[in-house]
C-alpha positions in Angstrom: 27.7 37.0 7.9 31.2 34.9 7.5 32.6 37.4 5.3 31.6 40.7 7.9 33.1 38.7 10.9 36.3 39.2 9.7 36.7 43.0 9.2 34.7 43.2 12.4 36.9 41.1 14.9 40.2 43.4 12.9 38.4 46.4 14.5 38.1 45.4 17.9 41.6 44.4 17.6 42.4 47.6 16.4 40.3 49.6 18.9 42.4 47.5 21.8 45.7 48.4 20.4 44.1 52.1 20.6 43.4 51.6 24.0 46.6 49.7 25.1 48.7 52.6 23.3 46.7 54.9 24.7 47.4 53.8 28.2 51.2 53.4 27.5 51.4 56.8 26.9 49.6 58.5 29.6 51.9 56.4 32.0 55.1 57.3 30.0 53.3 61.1 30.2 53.3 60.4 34.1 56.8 59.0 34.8 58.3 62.0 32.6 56.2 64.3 34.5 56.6 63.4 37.7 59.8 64.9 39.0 57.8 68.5 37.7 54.8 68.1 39.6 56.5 66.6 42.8 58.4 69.7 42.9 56.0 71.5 42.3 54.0 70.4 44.7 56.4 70.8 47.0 57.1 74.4 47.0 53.4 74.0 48.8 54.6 71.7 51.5 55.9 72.6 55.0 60.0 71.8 54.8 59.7 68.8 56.9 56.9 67.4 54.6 58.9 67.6 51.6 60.7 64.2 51.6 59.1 62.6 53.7 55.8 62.5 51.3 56.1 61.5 47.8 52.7 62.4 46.9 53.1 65.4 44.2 49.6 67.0 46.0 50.1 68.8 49.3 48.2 68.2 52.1 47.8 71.8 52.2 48.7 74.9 50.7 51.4 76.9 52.4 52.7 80.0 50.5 55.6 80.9 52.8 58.2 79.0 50.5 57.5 82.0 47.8 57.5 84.9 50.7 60.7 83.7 51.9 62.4 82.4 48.8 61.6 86.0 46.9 63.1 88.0 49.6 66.3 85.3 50.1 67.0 86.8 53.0 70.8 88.2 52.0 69.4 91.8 51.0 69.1 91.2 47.7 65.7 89.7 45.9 64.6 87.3 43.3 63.0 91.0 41.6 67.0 91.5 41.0 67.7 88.3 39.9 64.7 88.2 37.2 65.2 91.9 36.3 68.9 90.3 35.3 67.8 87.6 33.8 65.6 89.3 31.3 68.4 92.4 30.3 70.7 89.5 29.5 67.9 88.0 27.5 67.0 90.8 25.9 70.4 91.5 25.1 71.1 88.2 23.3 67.7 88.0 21.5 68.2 91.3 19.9 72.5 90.4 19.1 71.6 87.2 17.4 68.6 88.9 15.4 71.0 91.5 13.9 74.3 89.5 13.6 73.4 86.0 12.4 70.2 87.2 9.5 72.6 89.7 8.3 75.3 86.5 7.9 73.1 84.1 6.9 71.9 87.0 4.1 75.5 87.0 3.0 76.3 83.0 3.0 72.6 82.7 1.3 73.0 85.3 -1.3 75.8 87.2 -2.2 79.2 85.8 -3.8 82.8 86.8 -2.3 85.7 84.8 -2.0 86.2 82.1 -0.1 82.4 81.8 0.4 82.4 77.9 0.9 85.5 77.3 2.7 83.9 80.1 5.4 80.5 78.5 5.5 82.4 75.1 6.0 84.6 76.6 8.7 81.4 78.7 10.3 79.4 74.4 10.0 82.8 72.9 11.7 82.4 75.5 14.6 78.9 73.3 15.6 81.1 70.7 16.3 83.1 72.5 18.8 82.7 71.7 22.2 81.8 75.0 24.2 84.7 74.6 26.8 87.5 74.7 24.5 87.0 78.4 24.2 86.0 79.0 27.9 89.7 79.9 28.4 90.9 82.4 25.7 87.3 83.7 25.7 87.6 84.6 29.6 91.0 86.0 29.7 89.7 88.2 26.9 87.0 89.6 28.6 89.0 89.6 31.8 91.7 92.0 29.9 88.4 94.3 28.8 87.4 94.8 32.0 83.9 93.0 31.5 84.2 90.3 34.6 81.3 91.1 36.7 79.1 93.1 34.1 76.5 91.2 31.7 79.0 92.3 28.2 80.8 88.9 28.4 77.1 87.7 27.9 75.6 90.0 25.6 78.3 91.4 23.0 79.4 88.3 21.4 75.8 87.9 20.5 76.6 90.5 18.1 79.3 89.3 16.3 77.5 86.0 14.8 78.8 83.8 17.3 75.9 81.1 17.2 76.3 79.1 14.0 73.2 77.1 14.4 71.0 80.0 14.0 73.2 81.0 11.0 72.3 78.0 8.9 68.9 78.1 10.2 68.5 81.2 8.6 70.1 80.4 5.4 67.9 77.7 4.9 65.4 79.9 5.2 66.4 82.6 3.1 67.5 79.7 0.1 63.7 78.9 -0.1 62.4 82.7 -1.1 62.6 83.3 -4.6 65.3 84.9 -6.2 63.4 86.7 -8.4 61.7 89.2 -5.9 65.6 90.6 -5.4 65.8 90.5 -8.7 62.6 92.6 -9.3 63.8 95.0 -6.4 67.0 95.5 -8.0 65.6 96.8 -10.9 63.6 99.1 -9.2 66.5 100.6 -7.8 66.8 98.5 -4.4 70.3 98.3 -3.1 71.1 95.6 -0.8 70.3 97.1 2.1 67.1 97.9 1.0 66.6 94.1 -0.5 67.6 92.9 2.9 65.6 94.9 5.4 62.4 95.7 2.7 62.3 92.5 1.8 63.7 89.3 3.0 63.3 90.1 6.8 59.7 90.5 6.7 59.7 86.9 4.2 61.5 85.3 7.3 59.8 86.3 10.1 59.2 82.2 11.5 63.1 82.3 11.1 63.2 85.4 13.4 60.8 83.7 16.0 62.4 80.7 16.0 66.0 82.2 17.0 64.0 84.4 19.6 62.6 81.4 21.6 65.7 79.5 21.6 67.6 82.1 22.6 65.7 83.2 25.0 65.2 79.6 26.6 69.3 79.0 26.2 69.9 82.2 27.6 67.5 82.0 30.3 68.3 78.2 31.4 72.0 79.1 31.2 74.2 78.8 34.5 78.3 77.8 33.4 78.9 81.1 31.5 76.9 82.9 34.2 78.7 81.5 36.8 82.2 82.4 35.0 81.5 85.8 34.8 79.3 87.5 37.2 80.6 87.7 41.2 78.4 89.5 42.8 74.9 89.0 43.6 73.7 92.3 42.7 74.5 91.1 39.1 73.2 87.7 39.7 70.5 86.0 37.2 67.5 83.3 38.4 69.8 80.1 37.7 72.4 81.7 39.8 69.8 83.0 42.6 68.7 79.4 42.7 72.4 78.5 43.7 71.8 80.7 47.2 69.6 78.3 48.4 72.4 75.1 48.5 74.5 75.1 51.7 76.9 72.8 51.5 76.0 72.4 55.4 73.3 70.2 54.3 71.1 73.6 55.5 69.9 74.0 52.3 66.0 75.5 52.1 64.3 73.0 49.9 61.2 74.5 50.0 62.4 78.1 49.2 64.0 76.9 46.5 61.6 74.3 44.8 59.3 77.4 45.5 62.1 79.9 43.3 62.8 77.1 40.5 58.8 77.0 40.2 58.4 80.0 39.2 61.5 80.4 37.4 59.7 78.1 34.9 56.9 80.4 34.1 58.5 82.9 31.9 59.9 79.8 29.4 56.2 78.1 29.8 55.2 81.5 29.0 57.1 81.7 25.5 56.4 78.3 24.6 53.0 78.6 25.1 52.5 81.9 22.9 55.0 81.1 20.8 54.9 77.5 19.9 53.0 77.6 16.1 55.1 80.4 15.4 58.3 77.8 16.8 56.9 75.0 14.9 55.9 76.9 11.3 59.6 78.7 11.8 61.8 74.9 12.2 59.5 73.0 9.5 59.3 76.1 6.8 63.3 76.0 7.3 63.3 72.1 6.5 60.9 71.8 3.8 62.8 74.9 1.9 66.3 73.6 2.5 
């Protein structure tokens, strides 16, 4: 009996750490999530109910937040603002696709000069903070013509301009076998045909992973669209969401907790279907770099 008193008393102790841990986290899981369910909740509340009552749950339900925080009340609706929001998405999504699996194809397999120093240089651009380019990249676009259209946010997508999805792409394509090129090459594949045959079907969780982080980016993005779109016609959601401050101290809290709320669902959306896909995509690329 001595000797089973032992290993019996270490799990009890163990099952109360279990417990203990367990209730850390789902108060941690609380304070995190707070903020989001208070707001949430109070897109639901009358506008004088909204501060005055921390509880996240509503007394009751009123929906006339989302009536008049979709229609804004300026003439133009949050329909416009989403219908924006997803062409500049789209837009980006399908740039960085083309642009950065065609150069990380290039970096990952095929030898020209100055390969290293340009995949150094093309690193060393991660470093760089956003806003140092702000300035020549805006009097660029402003020479083009493109202030006020969705271009300045769409067509450097095309040209490679995100280095993170570059290496994570490269990693990627380092970990298929060389010899399947190999093999196509000798059936005649040129490579063209090795690229778009065979390596961007191999790295498909590649694909999806630059698709729901640019998508998310793109979507949660406000500086750039702020620089360059002026009218509201062209606005996105993050910029809709800006109508509702007034620097008056009128601002409609409850339109706009009602506007942000559902500006949420489309990245919940993607997560939600997405997320194995997001997950298979970032620990294939570690495991094969």
């Amino acid at each position: 009996m001595a000797s089973l008193a032992g290993p019996i008393k270490t799990r009890r102790r163990r099952r109360d750490w279990r417990w203990l841990l367990h209730v850390v986290l789902i108060v941690g899981a609380f304070l995190m999530l707070y903020p989001l369910l208070w707001m949430i909740g109070s897109s639901f509340k009358p506008e004088g109910e909204i501060f005055s009552n921390l509880n996240p749950i509503p007394t009751r339900l009123d929906f006339s937040n989302y009536i008049k925080g979709w229609t804004l009340g300026t003439g133009t609706s949050f329909s416009t603002f989403f219908l924006n929001s997803f062409i500049v998405c789209l837009g980006a999504i399908v740039g960085n696709l083309l642009s950065c699996s065609l150069a990380a194809y290039a970096f990952a397999r095929i030898n020209f000069h100055f390969k290293g120093i340009l995949f150094a240089l093309m690193i060393g651009t991660l470093m760089l903070p956003f806003h140092v380019t702000v300035v020549p990249q805006y009097i660029i676009f402003n020479r083009l013509g493109w202030i006020n259209t969705f271009l300045p946010l769409i067509v450097p997508k095309f040209f490679a301009v995100d280095a993170f999805f570059i290496f994570l792409m490269v990693q990627f394509i380092r970990g298929i076998p060389l010899e399947l090129e190999q093999a196509a090459m000798v059936d005649g594949c040129n490579r063209f045909q090795i690229f778009t045959l065979i390596i961007l079907p191999l790295m498909m969780p590649a694909l999806v992973t630059t698709t729901i982080f640019t998508f998310i980016w793109t979507w949660n993005d406000f500086f750039s669209q702020l620089l360059y779109l002026n009218t509201e016609k062209n606005y996105t959601v993050s910029l809709g969401l800006r109508q509702f401050l007034d620097a008056s101290g009128q601002s409609s809290w409850g339109s706009m907790f009602a506007m942000t709320t559902l500006s949420l669902v489309p990245v919940f959306l993607v997560f939600l279907f997405f997320q194995k896909r997001l997950v298979e995509g970032i620990a294939t690329t570690g495991l094969k770099g």
